[in-house]
PDB file with one MODEL, atoms N, CA, C and O in Angstrom:
MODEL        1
ATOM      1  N   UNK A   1      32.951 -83.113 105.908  1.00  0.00           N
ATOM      2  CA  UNK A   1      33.735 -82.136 105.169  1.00  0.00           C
ATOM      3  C   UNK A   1      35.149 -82.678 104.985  1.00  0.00           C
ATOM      4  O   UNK A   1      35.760 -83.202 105.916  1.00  0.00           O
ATOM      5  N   UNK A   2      35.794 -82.498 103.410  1.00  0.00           N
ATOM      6  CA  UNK A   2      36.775 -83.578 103.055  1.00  0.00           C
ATOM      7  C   UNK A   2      38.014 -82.245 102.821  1.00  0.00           C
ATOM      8  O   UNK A   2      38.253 -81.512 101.862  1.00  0.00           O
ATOM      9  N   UNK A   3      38.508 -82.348 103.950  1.00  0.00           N
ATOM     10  CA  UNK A   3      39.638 -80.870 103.782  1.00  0.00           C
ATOM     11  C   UNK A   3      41.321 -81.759 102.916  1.00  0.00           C
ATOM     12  O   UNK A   3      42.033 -82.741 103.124  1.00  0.00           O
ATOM     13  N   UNK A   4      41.235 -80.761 102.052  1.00  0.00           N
ATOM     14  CA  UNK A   4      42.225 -81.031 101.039  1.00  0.00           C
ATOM     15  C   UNK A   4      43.735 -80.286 101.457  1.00  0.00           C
ATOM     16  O   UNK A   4      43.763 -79.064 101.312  1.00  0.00           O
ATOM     17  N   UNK A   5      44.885 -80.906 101.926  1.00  0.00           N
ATOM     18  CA  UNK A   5      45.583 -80.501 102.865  1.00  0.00           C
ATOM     19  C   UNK A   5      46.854 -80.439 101.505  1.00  0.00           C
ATOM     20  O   UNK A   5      47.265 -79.308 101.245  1.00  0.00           O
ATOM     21  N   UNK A   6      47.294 -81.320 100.889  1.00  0.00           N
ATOM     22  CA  UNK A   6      48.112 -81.381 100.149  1.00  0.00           C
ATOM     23  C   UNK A   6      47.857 -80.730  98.870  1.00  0.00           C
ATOM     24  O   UNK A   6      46.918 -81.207  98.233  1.00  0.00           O
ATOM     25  N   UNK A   7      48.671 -79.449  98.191  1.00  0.00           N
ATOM     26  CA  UNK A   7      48.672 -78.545  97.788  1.00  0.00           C
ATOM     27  C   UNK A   7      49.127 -79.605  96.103  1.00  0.00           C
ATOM     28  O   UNK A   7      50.002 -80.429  95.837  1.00  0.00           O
ATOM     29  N   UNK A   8      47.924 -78.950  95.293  1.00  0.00           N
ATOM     30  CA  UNK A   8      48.511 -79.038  93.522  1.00  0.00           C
ATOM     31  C   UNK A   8      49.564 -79.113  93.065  1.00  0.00           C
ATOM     32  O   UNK A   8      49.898 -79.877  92.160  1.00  0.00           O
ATOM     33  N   UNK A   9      50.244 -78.323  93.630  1.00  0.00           N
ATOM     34  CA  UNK A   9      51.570 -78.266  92.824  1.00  0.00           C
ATOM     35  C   UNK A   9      52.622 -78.975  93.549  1.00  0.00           C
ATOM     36  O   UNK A   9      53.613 -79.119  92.834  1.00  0.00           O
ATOM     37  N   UNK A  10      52.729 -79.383  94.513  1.00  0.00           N
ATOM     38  CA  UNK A  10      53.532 -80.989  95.581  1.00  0.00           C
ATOM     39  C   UNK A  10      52.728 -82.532  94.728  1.00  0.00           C
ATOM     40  O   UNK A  10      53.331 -83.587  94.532  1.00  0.00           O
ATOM     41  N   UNK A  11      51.358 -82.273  94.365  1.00  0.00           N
ATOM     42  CA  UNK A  11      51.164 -83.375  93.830  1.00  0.00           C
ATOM     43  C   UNK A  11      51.822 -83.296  92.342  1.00  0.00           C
ATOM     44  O   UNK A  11      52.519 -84.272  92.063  1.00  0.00           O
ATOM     45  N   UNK A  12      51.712 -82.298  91.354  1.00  0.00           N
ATOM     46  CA  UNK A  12      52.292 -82.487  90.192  1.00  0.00           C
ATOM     47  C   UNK A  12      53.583 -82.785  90.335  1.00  0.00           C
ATOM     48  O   UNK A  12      53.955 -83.834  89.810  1.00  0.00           O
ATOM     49  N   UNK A  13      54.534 -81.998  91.031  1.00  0.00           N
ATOM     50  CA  UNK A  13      55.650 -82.210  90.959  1.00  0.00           C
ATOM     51  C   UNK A  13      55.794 -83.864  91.304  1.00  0.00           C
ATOM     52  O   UNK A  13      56.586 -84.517  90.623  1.00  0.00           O
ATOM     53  N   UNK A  14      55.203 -84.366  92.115  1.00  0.00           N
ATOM     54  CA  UNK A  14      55.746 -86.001  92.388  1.00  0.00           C
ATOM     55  C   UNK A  14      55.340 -86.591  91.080  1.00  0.00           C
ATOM     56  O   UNK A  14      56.126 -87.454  90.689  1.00  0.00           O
ATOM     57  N   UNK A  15      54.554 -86.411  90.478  1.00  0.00           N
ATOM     58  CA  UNK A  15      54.039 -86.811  89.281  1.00  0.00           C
ATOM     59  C   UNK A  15      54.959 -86.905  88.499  1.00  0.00           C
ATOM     60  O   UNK A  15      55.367 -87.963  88.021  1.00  0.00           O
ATOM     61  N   UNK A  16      55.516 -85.475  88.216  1.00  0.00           N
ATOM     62  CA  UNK A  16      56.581 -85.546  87.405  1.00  0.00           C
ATOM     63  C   UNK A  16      57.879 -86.164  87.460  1.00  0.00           C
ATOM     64  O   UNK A  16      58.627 -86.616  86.594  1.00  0.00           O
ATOM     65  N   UNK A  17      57.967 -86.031  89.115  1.00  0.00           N
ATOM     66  CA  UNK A  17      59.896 -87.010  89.496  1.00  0.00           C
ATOM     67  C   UNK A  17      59.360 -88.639  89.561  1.00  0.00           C
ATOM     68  O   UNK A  17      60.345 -89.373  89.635  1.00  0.00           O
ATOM     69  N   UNK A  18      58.191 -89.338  89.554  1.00  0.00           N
ATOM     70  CA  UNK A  18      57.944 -90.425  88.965  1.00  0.00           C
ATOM     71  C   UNK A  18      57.503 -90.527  87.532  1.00  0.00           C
ATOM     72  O   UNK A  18      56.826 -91.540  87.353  1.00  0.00           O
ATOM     73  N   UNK A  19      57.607 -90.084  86.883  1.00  0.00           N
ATOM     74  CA  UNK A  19      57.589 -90.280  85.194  1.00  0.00           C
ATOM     75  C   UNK A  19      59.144 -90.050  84.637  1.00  0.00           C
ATOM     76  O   UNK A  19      59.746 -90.695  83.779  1.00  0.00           O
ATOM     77  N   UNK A  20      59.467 -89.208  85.216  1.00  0.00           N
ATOM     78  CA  UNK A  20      61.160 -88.653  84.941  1.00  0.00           C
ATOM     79  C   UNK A  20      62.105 -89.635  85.176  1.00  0.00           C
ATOM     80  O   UNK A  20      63.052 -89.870  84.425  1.00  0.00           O
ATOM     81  N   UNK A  21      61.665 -90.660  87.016  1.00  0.00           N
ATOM     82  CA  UNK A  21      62.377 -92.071  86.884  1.00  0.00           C
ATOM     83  C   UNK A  21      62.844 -93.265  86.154  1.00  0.00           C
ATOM     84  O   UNK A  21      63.877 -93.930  86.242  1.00  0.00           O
ATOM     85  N   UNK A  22      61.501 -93.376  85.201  1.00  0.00           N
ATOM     86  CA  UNK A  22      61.643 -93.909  83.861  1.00  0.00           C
ATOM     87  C   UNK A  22      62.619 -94.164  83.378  1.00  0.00           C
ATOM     88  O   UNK A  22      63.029 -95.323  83.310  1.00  0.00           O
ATOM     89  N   UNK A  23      63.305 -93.057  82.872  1.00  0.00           N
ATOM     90  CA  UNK A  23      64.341 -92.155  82.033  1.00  0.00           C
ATOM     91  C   UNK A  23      65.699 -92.235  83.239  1.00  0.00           C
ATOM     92  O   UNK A  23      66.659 -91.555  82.876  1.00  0.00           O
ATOM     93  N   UNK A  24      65.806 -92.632  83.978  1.00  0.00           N
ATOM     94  CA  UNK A  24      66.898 -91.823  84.493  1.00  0.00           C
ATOM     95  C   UNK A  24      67.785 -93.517  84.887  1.00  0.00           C
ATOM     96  O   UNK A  24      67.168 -94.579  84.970  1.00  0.00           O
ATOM     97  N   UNK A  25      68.990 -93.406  85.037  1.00  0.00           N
ATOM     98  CA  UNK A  25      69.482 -94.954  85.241  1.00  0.00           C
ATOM     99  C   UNK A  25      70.923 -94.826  86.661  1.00  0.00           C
ATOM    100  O   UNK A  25      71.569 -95.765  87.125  1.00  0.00           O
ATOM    101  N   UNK A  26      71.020 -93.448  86.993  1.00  0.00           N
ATOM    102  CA  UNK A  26      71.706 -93.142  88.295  1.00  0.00           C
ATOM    103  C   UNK A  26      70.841 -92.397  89.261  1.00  0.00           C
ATOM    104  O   UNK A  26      70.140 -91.544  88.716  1.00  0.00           O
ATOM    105  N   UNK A  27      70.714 -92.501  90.539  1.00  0.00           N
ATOM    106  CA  UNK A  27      70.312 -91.463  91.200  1.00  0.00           C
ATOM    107  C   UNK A  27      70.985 -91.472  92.498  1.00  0.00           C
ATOM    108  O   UNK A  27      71.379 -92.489  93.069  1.00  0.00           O
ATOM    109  N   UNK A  28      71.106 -90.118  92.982  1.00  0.00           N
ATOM    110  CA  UNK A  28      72.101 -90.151  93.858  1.00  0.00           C
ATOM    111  C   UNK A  28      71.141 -89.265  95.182  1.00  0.00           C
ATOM    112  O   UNK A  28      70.367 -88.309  95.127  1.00  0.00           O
ATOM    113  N   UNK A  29      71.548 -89.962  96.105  1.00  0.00           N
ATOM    114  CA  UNK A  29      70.835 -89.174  97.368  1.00  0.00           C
ATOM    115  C   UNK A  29      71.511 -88.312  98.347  1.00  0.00           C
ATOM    116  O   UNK A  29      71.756 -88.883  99.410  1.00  0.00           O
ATOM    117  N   UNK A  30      71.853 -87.156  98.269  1.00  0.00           N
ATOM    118  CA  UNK A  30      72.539 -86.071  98.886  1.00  0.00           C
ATOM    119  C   UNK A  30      72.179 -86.237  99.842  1.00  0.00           C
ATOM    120  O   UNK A  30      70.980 -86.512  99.850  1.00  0.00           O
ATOM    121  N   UNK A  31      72.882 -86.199 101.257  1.00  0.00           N
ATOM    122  CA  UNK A  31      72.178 -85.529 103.215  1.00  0.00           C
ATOM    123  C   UNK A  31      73.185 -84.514 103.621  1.00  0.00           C
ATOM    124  O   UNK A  31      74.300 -84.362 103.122  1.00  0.00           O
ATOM    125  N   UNK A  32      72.780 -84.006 104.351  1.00  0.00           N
ATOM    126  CA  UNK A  32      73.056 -82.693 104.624  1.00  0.00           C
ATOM    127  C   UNK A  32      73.774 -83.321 105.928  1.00  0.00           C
ATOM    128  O   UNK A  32      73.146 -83.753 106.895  1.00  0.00           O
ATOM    129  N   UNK A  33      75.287 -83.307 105.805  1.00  0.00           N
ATOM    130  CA  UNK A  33      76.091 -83.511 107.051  1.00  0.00           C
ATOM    131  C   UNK A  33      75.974 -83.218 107.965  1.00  0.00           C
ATOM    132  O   UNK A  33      76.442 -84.083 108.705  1.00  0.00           O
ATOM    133  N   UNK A  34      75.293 -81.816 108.903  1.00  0.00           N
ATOM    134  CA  UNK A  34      74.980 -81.353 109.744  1.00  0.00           C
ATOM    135  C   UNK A  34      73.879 -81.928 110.689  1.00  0.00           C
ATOM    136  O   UNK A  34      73.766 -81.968 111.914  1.00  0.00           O
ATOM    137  N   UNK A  35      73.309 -82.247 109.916  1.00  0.00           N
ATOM    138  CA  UNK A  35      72.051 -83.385 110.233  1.00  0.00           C
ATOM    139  C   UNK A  35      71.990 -84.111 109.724  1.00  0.00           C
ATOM    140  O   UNK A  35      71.501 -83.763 108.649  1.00  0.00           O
ATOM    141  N   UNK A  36      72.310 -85.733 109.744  1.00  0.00           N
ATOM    142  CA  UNK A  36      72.220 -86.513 109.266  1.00  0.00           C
ATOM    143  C   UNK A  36      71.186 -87.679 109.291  1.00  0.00           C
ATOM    144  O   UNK A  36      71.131 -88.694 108.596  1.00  0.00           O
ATOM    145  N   UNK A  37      70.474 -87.283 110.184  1.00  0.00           N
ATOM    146  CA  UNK A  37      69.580 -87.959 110.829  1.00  0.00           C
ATOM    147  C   UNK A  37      68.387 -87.334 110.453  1.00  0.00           C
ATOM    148  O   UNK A  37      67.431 -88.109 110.434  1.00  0.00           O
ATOM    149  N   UNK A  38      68.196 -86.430 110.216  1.00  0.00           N
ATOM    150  CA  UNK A  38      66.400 -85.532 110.054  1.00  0.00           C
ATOM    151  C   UNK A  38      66.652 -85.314 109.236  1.00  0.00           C
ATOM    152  O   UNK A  38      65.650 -84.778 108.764  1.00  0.00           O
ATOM    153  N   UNK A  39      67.826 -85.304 108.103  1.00  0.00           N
ATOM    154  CA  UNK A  39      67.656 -84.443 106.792  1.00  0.00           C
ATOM    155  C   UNK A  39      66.853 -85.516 106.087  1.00  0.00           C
ATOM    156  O   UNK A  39      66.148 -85.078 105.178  1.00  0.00           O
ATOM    157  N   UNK A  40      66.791 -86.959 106.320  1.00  0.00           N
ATOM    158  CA  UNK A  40      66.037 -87.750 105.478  1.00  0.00           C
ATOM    159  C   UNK A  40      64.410 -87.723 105.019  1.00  0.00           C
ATOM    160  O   UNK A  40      63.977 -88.566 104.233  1.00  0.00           O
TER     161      UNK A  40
ENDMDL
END
């Protein structure tokens, strides 16, 4: 039995922020000062 853990719409969305990369020529990676270490 092949249990499907990762939800449709987490897979589309990556789908979409790798096609959108394409297109894009800055990207910037925000962390959350408070945690700087686990926010990654």
């Amino acid at each position: 039995m092949n249990i499907q853990w990762y939800p449709g719409h987490m897979a589309k969305a990556q789908r979409l922020i790798k096609e959108s990369l394409k297109l894009t020529q800055v990207i910037f990676e925000l962390l959350d000062a408070r945690v700087p270490r686990s926010s990654r």
